[in-house]
C-alpha positions as a LaTeX table, in Angstrom:
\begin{tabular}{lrrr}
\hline
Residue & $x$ (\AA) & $y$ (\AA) & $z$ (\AA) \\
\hline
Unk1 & 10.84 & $-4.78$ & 42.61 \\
Unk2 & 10.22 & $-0.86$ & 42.05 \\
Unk3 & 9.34 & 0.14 & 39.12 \\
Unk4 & 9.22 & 3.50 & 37.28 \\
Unk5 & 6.79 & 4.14 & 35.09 \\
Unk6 & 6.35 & 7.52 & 33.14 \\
Unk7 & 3.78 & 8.46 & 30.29 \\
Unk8 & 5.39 & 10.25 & 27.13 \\
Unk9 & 3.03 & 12.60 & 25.74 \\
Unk10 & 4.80 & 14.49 & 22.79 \\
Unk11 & 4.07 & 16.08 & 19.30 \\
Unk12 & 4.77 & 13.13 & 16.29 \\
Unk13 & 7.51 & 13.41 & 14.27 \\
Unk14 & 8.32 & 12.14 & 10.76 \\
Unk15 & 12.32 & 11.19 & 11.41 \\
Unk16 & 15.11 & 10.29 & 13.28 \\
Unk17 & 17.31 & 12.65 & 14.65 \\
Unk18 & 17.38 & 16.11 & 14.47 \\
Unk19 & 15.15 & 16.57 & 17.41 \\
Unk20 & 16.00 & 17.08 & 21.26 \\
Unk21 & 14.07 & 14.16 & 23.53 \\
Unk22 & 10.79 & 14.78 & 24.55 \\
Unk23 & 11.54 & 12.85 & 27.62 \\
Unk24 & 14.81 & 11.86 & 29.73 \\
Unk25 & 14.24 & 8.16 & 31.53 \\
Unk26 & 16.58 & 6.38 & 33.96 \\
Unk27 & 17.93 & 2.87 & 32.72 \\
Unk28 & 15.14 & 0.30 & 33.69 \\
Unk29 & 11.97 & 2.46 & 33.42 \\
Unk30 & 8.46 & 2.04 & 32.03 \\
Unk31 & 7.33 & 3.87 & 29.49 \\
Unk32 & 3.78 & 4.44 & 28.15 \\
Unk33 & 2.91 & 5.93 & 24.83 \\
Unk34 & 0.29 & 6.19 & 22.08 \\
Unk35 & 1.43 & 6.12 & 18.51 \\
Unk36 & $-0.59$ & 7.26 & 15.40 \\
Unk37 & $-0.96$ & 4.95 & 12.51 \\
Unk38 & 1.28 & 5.54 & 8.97 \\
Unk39 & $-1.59$ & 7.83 & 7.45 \\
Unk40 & $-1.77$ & 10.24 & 10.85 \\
Unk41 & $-4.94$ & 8.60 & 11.29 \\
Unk42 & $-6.19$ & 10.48 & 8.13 \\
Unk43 & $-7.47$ & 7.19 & 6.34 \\
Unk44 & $-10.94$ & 6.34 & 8.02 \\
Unk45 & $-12.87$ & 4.94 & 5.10 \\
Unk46 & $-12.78$ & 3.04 & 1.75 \\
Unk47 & $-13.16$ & 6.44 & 0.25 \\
Unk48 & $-10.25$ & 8.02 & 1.97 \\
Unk49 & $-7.88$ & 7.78 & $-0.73$ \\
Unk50 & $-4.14$ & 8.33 & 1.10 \\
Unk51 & $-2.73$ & 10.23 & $-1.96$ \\
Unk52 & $-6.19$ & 12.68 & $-1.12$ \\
Unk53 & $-5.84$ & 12.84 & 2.78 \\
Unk54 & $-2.52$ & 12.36 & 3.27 \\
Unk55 & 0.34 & 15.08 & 2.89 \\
Unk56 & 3.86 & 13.59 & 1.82 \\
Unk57 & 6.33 & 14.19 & 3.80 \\
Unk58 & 3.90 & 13.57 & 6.74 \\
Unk59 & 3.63 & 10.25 & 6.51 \\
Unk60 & 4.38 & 7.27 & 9.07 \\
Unk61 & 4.42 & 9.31 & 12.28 \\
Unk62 & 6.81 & 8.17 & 15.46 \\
Unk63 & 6.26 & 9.38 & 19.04 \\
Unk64 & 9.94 & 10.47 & 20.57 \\
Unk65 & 12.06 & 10.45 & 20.58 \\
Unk66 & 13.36 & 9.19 & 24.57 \\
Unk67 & 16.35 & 10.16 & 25.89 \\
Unk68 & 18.06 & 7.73 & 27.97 \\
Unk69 & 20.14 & 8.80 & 31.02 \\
Unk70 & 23.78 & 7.82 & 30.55 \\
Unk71 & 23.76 & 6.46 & 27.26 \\
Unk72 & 26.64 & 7.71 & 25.31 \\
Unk73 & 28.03 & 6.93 & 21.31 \\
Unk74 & 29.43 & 3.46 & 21.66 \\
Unk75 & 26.78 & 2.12 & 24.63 \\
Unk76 & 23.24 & 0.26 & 23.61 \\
Unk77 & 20.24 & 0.70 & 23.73 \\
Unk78 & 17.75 & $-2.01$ & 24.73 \\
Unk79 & 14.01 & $-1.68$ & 24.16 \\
Unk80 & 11.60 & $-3.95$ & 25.59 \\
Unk81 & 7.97 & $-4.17$ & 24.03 \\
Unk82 & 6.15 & $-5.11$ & 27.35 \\
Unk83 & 2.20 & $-4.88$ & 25.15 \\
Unk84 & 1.16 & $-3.57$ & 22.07 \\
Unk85 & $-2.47$ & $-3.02$ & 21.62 \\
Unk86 & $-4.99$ & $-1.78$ & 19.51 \\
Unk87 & $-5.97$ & 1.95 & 20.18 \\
Unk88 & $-9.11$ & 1.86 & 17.65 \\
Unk89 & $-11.70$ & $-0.82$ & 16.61 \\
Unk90 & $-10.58$ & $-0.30$ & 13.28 \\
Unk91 & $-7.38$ & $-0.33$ & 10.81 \\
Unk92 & $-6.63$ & 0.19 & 7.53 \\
Unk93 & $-4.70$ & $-0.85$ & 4.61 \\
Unk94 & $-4.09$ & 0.40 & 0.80 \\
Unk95 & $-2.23$ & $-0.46$ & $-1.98$ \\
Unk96 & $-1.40$ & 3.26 & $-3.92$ \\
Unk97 & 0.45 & 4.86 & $-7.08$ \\
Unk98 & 4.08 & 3.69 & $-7.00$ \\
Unk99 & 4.40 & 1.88 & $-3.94$ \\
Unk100 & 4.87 & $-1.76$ & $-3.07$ \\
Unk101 & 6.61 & $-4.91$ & $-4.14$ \\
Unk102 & 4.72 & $-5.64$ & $-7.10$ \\
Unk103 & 3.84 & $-1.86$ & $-8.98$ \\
Unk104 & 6.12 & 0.17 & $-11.04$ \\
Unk105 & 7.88 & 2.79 & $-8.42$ \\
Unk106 & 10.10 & 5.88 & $-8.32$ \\
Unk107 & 13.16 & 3.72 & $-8.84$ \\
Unk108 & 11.56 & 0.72 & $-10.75$ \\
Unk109 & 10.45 & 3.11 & $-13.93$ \\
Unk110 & 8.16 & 1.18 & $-16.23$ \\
Unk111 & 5.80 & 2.55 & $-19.02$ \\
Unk112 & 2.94 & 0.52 & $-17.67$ \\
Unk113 & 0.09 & 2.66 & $-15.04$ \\
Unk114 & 0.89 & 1.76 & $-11.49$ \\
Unk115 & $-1.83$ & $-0.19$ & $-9.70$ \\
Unk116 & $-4.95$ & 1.26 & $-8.57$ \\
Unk117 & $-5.01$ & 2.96 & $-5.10$ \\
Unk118 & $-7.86$ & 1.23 & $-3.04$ \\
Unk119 & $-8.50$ & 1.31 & 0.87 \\
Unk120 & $-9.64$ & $-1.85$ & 2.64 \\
Unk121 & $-10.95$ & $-1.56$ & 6.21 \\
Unk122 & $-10.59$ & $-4.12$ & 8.64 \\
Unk123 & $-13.03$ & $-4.52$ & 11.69 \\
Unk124 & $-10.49$ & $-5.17$ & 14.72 \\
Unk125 & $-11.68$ & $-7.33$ & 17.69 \\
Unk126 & $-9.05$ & $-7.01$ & 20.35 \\
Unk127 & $-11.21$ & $-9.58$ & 22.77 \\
Unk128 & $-11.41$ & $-12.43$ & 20.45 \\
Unk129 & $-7.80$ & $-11.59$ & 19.09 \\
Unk130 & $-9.09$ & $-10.92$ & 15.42 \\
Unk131 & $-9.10$ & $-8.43$ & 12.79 \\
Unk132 & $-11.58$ & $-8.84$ & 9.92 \\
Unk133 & $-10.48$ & $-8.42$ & 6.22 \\
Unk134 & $-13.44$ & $-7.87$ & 3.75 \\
Unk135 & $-12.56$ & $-7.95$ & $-0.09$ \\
Unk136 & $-13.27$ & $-5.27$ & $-1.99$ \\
Unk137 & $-14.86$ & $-6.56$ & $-5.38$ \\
Unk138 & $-16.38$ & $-10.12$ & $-3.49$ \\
Unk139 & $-18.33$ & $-10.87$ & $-0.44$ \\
Unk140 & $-15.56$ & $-12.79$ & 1.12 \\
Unk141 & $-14.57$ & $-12.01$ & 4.59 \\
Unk142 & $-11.84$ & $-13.56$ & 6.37 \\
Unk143 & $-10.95$ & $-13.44$ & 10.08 \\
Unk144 & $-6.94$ & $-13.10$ & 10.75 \\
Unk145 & $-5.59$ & $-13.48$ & 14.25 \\
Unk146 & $-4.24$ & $-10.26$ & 15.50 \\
Unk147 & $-0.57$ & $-10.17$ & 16.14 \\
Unk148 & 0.33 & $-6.27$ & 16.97 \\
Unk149 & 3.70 & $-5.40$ & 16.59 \\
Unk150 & 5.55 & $-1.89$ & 15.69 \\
Unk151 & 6.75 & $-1.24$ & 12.21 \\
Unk152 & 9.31 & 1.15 & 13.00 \\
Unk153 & 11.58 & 2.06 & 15.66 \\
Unk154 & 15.04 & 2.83 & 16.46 \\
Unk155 & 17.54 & 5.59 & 17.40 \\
Unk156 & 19.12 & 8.99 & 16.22 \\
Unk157 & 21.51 & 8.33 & 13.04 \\
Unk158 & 25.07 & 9.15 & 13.42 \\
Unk159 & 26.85 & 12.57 & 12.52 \\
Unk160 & 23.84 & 14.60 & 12.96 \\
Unk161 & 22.41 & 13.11 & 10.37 \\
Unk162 & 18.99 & 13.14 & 9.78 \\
Unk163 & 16.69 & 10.56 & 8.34 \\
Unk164 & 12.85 & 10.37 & 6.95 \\
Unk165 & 10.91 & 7.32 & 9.63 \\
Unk166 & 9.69 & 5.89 & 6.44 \\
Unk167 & 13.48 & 4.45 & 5.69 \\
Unk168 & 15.42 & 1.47 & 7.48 \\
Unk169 & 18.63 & 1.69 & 8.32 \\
Unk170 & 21.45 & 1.03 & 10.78 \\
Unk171 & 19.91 & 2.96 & 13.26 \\
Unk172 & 16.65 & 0.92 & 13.02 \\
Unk173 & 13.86 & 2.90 & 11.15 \\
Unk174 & 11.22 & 1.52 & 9.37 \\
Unk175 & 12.01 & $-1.72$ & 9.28 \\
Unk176 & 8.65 & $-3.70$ & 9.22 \\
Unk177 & 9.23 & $-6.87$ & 10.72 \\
Unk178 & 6.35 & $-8.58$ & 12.70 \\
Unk179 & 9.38 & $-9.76$ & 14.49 \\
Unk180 & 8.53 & $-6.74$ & 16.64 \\
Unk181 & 5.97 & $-8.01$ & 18.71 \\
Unk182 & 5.48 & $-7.75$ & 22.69 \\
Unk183 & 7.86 & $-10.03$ & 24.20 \\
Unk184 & 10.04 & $-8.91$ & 21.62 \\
Unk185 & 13.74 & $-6.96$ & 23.36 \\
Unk186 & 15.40 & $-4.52$ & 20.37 \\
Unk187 & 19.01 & $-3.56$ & 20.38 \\
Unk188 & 20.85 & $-0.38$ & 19.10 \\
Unk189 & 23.39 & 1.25 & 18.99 \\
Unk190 & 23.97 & 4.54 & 20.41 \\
Unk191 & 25.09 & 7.10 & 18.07 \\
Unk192 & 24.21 & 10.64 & 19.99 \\
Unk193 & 23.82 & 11.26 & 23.70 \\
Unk194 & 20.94 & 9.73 & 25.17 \\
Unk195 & 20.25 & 7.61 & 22.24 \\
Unk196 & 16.53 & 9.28 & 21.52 \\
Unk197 & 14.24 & 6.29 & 20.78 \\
Unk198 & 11.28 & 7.00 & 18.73 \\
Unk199 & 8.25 & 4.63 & 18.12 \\
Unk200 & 5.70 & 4.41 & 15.69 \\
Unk201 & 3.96 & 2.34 & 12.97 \\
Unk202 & 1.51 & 0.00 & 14.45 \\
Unk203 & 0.50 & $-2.80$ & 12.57 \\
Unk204 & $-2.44$ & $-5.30$ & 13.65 \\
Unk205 & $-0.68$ & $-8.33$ & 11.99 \\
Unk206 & 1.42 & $-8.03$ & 8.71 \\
Unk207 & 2.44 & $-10.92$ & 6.80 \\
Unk208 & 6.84 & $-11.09$ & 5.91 \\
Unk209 & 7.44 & $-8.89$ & 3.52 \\
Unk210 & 4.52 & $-5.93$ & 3.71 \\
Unk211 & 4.49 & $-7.33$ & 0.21 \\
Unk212 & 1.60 & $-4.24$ & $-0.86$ \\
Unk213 & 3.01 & $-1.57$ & 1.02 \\
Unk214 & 1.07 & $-1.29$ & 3.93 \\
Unk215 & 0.04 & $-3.72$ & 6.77 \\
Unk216 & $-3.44$ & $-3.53$ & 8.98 \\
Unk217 & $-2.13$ & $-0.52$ & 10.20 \\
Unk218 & $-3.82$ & 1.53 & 12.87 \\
Unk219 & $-2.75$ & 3.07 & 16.30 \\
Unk220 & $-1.36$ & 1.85 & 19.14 \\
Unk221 & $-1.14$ & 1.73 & 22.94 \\
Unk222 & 1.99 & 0.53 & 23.73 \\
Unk223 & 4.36 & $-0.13$ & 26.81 \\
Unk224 & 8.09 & $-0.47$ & 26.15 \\
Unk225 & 11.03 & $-0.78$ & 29.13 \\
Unk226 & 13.97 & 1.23 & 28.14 \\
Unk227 & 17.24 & 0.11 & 29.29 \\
Unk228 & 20.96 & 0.98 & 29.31 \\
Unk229 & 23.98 & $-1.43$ & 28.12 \\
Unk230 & 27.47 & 0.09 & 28.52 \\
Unk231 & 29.07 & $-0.37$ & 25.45 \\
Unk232 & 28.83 & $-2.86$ & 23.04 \\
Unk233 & 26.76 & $-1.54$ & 20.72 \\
Unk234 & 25.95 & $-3.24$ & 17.88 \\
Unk235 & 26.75 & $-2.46$ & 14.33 \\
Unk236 & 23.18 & $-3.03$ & 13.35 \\
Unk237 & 19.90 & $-3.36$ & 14.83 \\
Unk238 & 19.00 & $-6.82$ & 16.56 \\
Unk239 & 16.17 & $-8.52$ & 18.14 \\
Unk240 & 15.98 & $-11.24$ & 21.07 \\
Unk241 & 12.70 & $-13.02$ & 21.60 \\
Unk242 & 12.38 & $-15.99$ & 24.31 \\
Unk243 & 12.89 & $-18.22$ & 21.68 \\
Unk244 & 15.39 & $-16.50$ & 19.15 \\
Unk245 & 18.13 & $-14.06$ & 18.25 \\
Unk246 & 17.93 & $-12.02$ & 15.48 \\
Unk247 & 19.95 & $-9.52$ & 13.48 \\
Unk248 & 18.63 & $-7.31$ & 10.98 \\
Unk249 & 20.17 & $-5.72$ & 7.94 \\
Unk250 & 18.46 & $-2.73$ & 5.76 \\
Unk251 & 19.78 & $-2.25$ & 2.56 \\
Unk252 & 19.21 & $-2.14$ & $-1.28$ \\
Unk253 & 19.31 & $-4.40$ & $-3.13$ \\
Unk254 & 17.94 & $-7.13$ & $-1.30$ \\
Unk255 & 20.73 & $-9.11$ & $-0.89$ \\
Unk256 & 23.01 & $-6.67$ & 0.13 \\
Unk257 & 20.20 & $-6.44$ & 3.22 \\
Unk258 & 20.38 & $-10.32$ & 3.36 \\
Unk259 & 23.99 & $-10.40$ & 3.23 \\
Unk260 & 24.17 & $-7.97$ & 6.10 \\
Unk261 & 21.51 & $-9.49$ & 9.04 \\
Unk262 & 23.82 & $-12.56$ & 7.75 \\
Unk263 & 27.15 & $-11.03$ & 8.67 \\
Unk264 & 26.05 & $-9.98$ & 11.92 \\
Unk265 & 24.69 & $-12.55$ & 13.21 \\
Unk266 & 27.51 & $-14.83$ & 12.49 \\
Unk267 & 29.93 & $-12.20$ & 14.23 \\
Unk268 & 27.33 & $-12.77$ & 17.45 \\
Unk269 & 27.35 & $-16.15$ & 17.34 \\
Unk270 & 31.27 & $-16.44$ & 17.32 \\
Unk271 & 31.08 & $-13.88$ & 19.77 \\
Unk272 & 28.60 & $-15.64$ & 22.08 \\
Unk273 & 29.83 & $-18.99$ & 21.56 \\
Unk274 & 33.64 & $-18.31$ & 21.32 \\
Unk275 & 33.56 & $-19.99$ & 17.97 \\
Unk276 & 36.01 & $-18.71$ & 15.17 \\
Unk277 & 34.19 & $-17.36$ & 12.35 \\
Unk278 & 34.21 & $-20.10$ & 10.38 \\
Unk279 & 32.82 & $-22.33$ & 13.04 \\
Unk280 & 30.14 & $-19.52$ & 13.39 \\
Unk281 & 29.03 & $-19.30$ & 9.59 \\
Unk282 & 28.68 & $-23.14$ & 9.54 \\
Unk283 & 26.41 & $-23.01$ & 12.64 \\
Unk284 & 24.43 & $-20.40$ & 11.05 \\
Unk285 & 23.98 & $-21.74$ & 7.93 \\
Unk286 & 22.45 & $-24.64$ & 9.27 \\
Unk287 & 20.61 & $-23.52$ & 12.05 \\
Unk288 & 19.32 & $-20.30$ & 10.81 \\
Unk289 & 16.46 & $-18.63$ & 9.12 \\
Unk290 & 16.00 & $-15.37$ & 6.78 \\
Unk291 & 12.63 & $-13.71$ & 7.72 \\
Unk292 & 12.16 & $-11.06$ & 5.64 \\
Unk293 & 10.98 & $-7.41$ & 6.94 \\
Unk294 & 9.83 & $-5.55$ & 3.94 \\
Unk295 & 10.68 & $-5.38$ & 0.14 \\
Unk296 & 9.04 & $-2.06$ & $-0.21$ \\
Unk297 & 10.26 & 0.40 & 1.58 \\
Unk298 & 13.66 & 2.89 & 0.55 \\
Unk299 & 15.82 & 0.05 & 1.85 \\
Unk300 & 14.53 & $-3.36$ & 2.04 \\
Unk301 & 14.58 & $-5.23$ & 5.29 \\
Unk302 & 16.08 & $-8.98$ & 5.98 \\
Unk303 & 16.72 & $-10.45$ & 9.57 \\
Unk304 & 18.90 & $-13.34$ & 10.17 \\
Unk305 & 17.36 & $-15.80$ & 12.59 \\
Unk306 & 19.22 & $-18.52$ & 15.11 \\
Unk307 & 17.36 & $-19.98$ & 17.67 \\
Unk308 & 18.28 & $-20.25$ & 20.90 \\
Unk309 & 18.55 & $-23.72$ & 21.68 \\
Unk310 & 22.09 & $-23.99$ & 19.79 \\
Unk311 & 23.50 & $-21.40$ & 22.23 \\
Unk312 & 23.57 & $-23.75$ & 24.93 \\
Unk313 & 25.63 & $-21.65$ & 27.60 \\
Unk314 & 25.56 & $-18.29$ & 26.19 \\
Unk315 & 24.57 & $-15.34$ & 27.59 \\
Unk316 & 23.43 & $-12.51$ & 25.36 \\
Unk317 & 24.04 & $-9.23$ & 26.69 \\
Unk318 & 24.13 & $-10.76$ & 30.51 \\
Unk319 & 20.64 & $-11.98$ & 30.47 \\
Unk320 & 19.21 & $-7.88$ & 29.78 \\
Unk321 & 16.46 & $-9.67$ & 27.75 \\
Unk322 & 14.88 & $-11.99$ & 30.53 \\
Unk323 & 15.19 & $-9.26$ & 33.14 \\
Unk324 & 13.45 & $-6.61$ & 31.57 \\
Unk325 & 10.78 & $-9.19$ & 30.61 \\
Unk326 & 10.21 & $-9.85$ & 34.18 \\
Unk327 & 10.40 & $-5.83$ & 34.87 \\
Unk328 & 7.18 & $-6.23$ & 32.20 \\
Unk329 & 5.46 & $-9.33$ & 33.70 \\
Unk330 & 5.40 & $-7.22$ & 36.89 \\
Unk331 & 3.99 & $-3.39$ & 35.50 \\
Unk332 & 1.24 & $-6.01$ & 33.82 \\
Unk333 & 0.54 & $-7.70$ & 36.97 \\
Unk334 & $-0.03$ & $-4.55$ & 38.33 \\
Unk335 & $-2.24$ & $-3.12$ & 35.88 \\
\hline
\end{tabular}
C-alpha cells in the first residue's frame, strides 16, 4: 500500500469557516499536525489564572482547516484519528468565573458569586500511560490512565456562516466527547468545497460530561487520515469505533441534544439494516446507550450509541472505517 503523508503546519484559528484551507489533500492521505491546548498554551502553573493569561475570544485554538480534493456540499467527510499523543509532560485544568455545569453562567443568572477560578496541574507520563492529578487544598494524589482524545473537530458551517471553535454544532465543533479517541473514524457532512477540517482541543482523558469546564487539557501530536465519501452526508456529526456507531447531537437544552444523536441514529440503523423506522427505534431503544459529550459548553453535547454486534450484515459507509484503520496500522508500522 502507498501512502501519502503530508505535515500541516499553519497559524491556529479560533472558528470554523471563514478561512481558505491551509492545505489541499487527496482522498486517503496522512496527515500530521500539532494542536495547542484550549488556553494557547498560556496556562503553565497553579498561578496562571486563565481569566489573567488568557484573551477571550482566543480561546480553544484549532489547526486548519484541510481542504479535501473533490469534496463538494452534499459528499462526507471521513476523519480517521490514526494516534493522539501528548506533546508536553504536563496539562492543565481549571474551573473559572461562569463556566461549567455546576456555577452560575452567562445564561444561568443567579445572585450567588460564581465558583472560585483555580488551576490544577497534572504531571503526564506518556510511558506508563498516566497523568497525575494532585488536589489542591490536600495531599492526595491520584494516578488516572491517560486516554487522549480531541475535544473539537469538524467542518466549515453552511451558508458562509461562521462559527466560534468553542461551540458544537452540526458541523461538529466543540463537542467534547472522549468518544474521540485514536481508533476513533468521524463523519461530516460537507457544507463548502473541500470541506476544511480543523482540529484542536486535546484532552489527556476527560470524564462524560467535562462536568467543570475543562478536561486535562494540553497539546497534542496527532495523526488523522482524511478521506472522501461521495455523497451521503450526514445530517449530523457521527462516530464509528471497532466496536460501535455513534451519532451525535449538539443542542440546548439538553434534551433537545439527546433527542437529536437519538433521531439520527435510528434513521442509520433503518438505513443500514433496511428496517422501517419503527423497527429501528425499537432496536435502538434497547440496544443503545446515551454517552454524554459536555453539559457546558454553548450547546450541550449527547451521542447516541449502538453497538455493532446488532448490525449483523451491515455495512457502514462500505467498510471506509476498517480501511482507513488499516491505511493507519501501516503509517504506524512504519514509523
Amino acid at each position: 500500500m502507498s501512502i501519502e503523508v503530508v505535515t500541516l503546519d499553519a497559524e491556529p484559528a479560533f472558528a470554523f469557516g471563514g478561512r481558505p484551507p491551509a492545505l489541499t489533500v487527496e482522498p486517503g492521505t496522512v496527515v500530521e499536525l500539532f494542536t495547542e491546548d484550549c488556553f494557547g498554551g498560556a496556562v503553565r502553573t497553579v498561578d496562571d489564572l486563565p481569566s489573567e493569561v488568557c484573551e477571550f475570544p482566543y480561546l480553544n485554538p484549532v489547526t486548519g482547516p484541510i481542504a479535501v480534493a473533490g469534496a463538494e456540499p452534499g459528499d462526507t467527510v471521513a476523519v480517521h484519528f490514526a494516534a493522539i499523543r501528548p506533546a508536553r509532560s504536563w496539562a492543565v485544568s481549571s474551573t473559572f468565573p461562569h463556566f461549567g455545569a455546576l456555577t452560575t453562567t452567562h445564561t444561568t443568572a443567579m445572585l450567588h458569586p460564581a465558583l472560585e477560578e483555580r488551576v490544577w496541574l497534572y504531571d503526564v507520563d506518556p510511558a506508563r500511560g498516566i497523568c497525575r492529578f494532585r488536589a489542591r487544598s490536600a495531599e492526595l494524589e491520584v494516578e488516572l490512565p491517560l486516554d487522549p482524545m480531541h475535544g473539537t473537530v469538524g467542518v466549515a458551517p453552511a451558508a458562509g456562516e461562521v462559527i466560534m471553535s468553542i461551540t458544537p454544532g452540526a458541523h461538529g465543533g466543540n463537542m467534547d466527547t472522549p468518544e474521540l479517541r485514536a481508533g476513533t473514524t468521524a463523519y461530516f457532512g460537507v457544507n463548502v468545497p473541500g470541506g476544511l477540517v480543523s482540529i484542536g482541543d486535546g484532552h489527556c482523558r476527560q470524564g462524560e460530561g467535562e462536568v467543570c469546564g475543562t478536561a486535562v487539557e494540553t497539546a497534542m501530536n496527532t495523526v488523522v487520515v482524511v478521506d472522501l465519501i461521495k455523497g451521503g452526508a450526514p445530517a449530523w456529526p457521527r462516530l464509528e469505533s471497532d466496536g460501535h456507531v455513534m451519532s451525535i447531537g449538539s443542542a440546548r437544552p439538553l434534551e433537545d441534544a439527546f433527542r437529536i444523536s437519538q433521531h439520527d441514529l435510528v434513521i442509520w440503523t433503518s438505513d443500514l439494516l433496511g428496517l422501517d423506522r419503527l423497527d429501528a427505534y425499537q432496536l435502538v431503544s434497547q440496544a443503545g446507550l446515551a454517552p454524554t459529550g459536555n453539559v457546558v459548553d454553548t450547546n450541550y453535547t449527547m451521542l447516541a450509541k449502538l453497538p455493532k454486534s446488532v448490525l449483523t450484515g451491515a455495512s457502514v459507509y462500505d467498510g471506509t472505517h476498517a480501511r482507513l484503520r488499516a491505511v493507519a496500522a501501516e503509517y504506524l508500522a512504519q514509523r
